[in-house]
C-alpha positions as CSV (number, residue, x, y, z in Angstrom):
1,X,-5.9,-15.2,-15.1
2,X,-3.5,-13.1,-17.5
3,X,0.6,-13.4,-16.4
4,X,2.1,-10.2,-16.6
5,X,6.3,-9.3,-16.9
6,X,7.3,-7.4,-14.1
7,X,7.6,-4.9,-17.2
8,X,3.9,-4.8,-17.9
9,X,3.2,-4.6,-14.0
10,X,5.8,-1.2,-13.7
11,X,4.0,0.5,-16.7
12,X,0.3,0.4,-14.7
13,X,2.0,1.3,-11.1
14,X,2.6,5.1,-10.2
15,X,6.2,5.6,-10.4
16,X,5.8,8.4,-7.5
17,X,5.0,5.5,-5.3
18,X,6.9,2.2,-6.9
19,X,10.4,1.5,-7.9
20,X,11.7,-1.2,-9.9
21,X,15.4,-2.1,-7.5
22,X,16.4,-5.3,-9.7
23,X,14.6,-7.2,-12.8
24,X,12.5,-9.3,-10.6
25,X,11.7,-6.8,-7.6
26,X,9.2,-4.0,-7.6
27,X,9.0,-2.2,-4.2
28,X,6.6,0.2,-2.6
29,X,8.7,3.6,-2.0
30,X,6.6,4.1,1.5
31,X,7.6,0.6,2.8
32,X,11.3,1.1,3.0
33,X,12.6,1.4,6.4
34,X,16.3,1.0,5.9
35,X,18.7,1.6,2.9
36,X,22.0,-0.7,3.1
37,X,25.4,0.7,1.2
38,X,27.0,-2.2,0.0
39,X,30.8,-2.4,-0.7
40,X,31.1,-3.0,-3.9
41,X,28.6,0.3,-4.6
42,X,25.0,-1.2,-4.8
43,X,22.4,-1.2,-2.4
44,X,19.9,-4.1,-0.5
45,X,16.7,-2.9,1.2
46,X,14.5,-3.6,4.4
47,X,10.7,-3.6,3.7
48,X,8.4,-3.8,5.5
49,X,6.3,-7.1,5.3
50,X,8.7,-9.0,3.8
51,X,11.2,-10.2,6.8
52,X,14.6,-12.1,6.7
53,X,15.2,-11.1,2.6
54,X,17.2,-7.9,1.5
55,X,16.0,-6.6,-1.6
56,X,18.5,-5.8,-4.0
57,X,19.2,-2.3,-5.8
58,X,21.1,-3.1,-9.1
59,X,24.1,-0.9,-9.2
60,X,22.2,1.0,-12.7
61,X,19.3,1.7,-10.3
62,X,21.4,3.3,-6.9
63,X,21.4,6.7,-8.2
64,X,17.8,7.0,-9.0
65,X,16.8,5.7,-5.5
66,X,19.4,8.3,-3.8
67,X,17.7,11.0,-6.2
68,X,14.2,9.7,-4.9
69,X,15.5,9.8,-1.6
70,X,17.5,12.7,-1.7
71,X,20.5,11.0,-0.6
């Protein structure tokens, strides 16, 4: 079995559905059910399937997920 970088992985998903949040976490758009502000101006997520672990949004990354999300 070939290993793959989470960069070789993000080039073969559909970026309509998939979203790189953080250098090690690539989510499924559809399995977000809640968006966490943060203080200090980045984001964690709840998805579903993975429980008791907020996935972080890297601070670069919060204004392409409100653009995705139109918020």
């Amino acid at each position: 079995m070939k290993r793959c970088t989470n960069c070789e992985v993000e080039k073969e998903l559909d970026s309509t559905n998939f979203f790189r949040t953080h250098r090690g976490f690539i989510v499924n758009l559809k399995k977000i059910r809640e968006i966490k502000h943060l203080d200090n101006g980045g984001m964690d997520l709840k998805v579903d399937g993975v429980e008791n672990i907020d996935v972080p949004v890297s601070r670069s990354k919060v204004k392409d997920l409100k653009t995705i999300f139109k918020i």
